[in-house]
Backbone bond lengths (Angstrom), bond angles and torsions (degrees), N, CA, C in turn:
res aa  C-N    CA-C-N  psi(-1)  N-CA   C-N-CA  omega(-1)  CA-C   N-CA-C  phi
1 X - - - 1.465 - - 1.525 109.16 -
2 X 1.322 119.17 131.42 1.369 127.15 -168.80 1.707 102.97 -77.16
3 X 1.404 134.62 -167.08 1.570 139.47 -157.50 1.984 79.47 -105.43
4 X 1.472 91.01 125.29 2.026 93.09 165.03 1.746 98.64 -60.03
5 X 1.724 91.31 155.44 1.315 98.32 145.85 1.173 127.23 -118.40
6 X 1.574 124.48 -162.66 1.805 97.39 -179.76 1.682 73.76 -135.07
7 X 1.982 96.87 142.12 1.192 110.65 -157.78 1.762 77.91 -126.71
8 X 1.290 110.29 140.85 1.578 104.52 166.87 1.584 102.68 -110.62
9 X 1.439 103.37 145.57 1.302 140.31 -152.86 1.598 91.27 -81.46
10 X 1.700 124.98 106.90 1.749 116.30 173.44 1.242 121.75 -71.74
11 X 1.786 113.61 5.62 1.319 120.28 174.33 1.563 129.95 -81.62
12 X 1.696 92.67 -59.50 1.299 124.51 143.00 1.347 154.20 -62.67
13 X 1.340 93.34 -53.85 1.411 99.30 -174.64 1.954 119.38 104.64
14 X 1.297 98.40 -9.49 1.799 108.27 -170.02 1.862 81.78 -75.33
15 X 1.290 97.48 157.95 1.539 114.43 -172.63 2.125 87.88 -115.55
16 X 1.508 78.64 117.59 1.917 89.46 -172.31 1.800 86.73 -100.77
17 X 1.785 112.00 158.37 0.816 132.54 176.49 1.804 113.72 -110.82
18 X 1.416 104.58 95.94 1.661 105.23 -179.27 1.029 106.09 -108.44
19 X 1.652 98.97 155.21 1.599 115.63 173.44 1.650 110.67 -76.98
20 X 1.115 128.78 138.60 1.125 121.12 -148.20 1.563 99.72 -99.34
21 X 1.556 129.77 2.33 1.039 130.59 142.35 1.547 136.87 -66.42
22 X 1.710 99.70 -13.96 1.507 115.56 -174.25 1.675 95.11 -96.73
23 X 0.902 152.05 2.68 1.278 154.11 -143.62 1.947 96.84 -78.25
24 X 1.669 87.27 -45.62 1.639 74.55 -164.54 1.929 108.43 -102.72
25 X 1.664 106.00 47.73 1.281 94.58 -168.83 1.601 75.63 -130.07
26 X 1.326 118.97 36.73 1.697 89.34 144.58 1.160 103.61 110.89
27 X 1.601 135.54 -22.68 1.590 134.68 -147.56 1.453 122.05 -58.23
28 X 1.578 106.74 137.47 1.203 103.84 -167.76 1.870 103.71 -99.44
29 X 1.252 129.79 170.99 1.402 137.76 139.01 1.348 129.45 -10.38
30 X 1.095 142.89 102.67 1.055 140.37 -145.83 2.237 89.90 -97.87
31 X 0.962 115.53 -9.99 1.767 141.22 176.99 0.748 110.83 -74.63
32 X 1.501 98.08 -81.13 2.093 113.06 -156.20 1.374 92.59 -111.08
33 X 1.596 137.46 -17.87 1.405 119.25 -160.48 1.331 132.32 61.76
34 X 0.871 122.63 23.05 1.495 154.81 168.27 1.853 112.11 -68.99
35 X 1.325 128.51 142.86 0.989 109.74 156.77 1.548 149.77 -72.97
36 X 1.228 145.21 101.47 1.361 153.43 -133.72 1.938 99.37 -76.59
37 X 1.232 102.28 -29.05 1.754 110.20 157.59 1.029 119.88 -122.31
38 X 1.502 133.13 144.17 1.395 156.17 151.90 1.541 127.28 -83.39
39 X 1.530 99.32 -28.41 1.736 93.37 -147.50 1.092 110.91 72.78
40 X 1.477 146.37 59.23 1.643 121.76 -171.35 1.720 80.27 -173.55
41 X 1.279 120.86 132.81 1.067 123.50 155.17 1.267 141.42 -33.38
42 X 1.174 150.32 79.29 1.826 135.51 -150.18 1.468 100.70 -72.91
43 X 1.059 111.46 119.14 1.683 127.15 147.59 1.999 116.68 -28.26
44 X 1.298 115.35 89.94 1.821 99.21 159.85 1.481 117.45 -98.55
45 X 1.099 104.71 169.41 1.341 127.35 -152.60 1.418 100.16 -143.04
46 X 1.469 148.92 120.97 1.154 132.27 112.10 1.253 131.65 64.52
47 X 1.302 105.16 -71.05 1.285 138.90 177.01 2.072 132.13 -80.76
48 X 1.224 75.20 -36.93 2.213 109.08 175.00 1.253 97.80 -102.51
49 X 1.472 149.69 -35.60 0.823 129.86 -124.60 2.242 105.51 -79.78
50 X 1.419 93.60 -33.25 1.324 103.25 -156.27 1.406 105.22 -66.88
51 X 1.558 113.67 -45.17 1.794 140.67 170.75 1.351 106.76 -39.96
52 X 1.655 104.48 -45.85 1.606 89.05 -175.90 1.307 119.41 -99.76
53 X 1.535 126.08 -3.14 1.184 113.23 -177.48 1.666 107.39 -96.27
54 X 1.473 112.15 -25.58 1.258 116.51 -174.47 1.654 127.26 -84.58
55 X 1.873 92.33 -31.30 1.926 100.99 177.56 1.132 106.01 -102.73
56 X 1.435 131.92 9.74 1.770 121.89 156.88 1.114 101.15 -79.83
57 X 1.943 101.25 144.81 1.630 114.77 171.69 1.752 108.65 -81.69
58 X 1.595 93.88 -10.19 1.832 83.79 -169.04 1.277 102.32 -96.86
59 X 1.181 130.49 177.89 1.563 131.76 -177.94 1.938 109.37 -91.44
60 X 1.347 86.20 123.32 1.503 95.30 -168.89 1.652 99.55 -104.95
61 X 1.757 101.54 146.24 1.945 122.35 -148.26 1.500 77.16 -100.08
62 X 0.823 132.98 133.91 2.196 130.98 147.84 1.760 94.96 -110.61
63 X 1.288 88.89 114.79 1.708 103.90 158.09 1.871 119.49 -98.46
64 X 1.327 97.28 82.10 1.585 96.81 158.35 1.319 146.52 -33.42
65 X 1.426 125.16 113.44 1.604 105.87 -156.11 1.287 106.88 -165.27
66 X 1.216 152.26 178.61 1.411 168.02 139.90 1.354 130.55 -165.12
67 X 1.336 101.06 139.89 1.205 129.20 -176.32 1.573 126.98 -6.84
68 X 1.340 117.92 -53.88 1.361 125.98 157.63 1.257 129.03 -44.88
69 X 1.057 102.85 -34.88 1.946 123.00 -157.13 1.482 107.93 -80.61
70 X 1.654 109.07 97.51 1.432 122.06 169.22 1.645 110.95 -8.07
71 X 1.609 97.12 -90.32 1.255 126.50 178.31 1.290 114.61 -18.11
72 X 1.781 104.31 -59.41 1.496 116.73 -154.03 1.957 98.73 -58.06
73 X 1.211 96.55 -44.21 1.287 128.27 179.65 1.595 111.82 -42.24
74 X 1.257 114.07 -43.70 1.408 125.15 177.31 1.755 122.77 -80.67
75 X 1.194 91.54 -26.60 1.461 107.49 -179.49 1.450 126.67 -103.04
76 X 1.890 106.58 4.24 1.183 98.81 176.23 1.630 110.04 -93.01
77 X 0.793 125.34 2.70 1.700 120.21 177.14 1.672 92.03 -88.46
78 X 1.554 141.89 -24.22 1.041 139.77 -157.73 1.646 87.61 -91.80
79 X 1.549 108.21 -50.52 1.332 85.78 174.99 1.956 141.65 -59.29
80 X 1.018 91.29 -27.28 1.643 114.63 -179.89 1.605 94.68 -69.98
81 X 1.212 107.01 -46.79 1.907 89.18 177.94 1.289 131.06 -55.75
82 X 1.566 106.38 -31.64 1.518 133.95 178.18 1.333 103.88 -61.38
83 X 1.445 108.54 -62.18 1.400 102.57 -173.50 1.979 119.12 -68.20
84 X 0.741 107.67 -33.82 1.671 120.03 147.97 1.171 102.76 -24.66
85 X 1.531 138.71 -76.64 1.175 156.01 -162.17 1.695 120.14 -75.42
86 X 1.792 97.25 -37.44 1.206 86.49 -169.02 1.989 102.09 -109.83
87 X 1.003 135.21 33.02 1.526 132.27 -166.93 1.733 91.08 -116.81
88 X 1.084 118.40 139.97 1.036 115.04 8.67 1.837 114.50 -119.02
89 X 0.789 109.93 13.48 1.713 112.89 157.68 1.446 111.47 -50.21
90 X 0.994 132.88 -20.90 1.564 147.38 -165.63 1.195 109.49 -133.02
91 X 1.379 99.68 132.97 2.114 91.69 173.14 1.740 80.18 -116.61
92 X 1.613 116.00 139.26 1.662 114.94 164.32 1.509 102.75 -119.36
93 X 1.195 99.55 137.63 1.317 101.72 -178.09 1.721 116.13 -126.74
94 X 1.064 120.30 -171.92 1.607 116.77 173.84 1.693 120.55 -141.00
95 X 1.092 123.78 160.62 1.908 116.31 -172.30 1.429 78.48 -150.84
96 X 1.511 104.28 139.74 1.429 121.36 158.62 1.426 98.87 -95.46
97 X 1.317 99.44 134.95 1.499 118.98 -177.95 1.933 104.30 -70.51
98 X 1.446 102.05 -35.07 1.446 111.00 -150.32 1.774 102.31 -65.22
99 X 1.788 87.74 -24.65 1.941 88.16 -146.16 1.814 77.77 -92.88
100 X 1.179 126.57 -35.69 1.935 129.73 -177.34 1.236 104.55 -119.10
101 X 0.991 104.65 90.07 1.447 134.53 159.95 1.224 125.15 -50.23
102 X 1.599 112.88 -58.94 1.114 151.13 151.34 1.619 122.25 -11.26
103 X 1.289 107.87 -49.25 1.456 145.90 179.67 1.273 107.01 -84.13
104 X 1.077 120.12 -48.32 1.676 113.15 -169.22 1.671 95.27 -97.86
105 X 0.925 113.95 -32.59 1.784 91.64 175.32 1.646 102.02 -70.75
106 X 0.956 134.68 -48.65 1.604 131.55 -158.62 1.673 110.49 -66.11
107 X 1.657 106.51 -11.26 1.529 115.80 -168.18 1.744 88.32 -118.49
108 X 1.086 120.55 7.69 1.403 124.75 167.60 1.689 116.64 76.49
109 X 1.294 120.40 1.89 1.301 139.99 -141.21 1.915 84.55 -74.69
110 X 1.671 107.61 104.46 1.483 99.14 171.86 1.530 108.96 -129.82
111 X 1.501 121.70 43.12 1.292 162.76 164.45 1.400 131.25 -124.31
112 X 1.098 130.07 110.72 1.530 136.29 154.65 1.564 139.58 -121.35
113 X 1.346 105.58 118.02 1.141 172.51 23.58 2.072 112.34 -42.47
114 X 0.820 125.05 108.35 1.533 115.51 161.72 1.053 112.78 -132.17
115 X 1.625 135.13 149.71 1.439 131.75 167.58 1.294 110.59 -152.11
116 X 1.787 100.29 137.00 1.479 109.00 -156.24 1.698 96.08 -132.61
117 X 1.301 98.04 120.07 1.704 110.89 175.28 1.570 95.83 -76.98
118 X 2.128 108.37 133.33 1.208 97.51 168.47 1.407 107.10 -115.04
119 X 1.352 144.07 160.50 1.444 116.73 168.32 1.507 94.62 -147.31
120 X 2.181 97.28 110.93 1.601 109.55 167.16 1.754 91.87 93.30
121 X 1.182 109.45 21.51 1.657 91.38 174.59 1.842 89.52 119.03
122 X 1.343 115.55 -67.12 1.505 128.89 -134.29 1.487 99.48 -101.10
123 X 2.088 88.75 129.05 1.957 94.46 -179.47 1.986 104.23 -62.57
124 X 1.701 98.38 149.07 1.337 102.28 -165.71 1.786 106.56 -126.95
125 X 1.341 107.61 -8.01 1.539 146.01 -165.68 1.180 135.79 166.24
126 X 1.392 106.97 146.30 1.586 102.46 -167.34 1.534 96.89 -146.28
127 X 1.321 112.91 138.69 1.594 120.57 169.09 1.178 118.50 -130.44
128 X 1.268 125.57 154.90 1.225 124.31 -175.31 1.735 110.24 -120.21
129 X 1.382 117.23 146.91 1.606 115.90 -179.71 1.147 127.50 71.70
130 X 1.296 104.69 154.60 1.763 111.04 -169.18 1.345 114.80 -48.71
131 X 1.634 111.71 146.09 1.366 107.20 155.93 1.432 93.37 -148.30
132 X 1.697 89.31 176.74 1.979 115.25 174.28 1.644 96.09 -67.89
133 X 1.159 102.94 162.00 1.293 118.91 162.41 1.509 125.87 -61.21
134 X 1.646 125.14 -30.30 1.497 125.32 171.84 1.568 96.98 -70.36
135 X 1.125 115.84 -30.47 2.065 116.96 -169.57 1.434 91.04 -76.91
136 X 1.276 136.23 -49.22 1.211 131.53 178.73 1.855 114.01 -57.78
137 X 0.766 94.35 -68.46 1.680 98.95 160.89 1.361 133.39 -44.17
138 X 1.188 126.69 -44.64 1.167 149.85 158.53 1.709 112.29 -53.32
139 X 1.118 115.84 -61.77 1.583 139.17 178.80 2.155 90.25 -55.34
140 X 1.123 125.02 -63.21 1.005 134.65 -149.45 1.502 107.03 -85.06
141 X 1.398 125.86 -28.49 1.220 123.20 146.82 0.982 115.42 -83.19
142 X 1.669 140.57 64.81 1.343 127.72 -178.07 1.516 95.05 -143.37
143 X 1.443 99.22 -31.51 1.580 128.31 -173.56 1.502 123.57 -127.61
144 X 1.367 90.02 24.23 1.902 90.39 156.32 1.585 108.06 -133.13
């Protein structure tokens, strides 16, 4: 059996402990029973935001964005493909800038589209502006 990792739950929030060979068989919540991957970008909030970027062992994607924002707009189906592609080695997630403010000024974020790989808490890369989904992919295995 390989070293667990601790995967936090996008339902919950409980920080699950997986074997890091079981990663891609599906694992559910050890809480709610929920699935711990989707393929689907997880929504943060404010509130999630700190749990999941800091108590996942895998390197978690934040896509910067709001509602207004052409770009953001263009690149979110690119993002959803990525994460399709890249979970579960990758958790990608997304923050509206508009609704946490709070968050994007303190991470300096004075660009949107932005996306910042964190790994263990700590920014590891940062890009700015739209891309395709292979650039997203590409970009994201380069820097995790």
């Amino acid at each position: 059996m390989t070293n667990p990792l601790h995967i936090v739950c996008p339902v919950c929030t409980t920080t699950n402990r997986i074997p890091a060979d079981k990663l891609n068989a599906a694992p559910n919540c050890g809480k709610c029973h929920q699935p711990l991957f989707n393929r689907h970008p997880l929504e943060l909030t404010g509130g999630n935001f700190q749990q999941h970027v800091k108590r996942n062992d895998i390197p978690v994607v934040v896509d910067f964005w709001a509602p207004w924002c052409g770009p953001c707009k263009m690149m979110a189906p690119a993002f959803e493909q990525a994460a399709a592609q890249l979970e579960p080695a990758v958790r990608l997630a997304k923050l509206n800038t508009e609704t946490e403010q709070n968050i994007g000024a303190r991470l300096g974020i004075r660009s949107i589209p932005t996306m910042i790989v964190f790994s263990k808490g700590r920014e590891v890369a940062r890009q700015s502006g739209a891309m395709a989904a292979h650039d997203i992919i590409r970009w994201v295995q380069a820097n995790t």
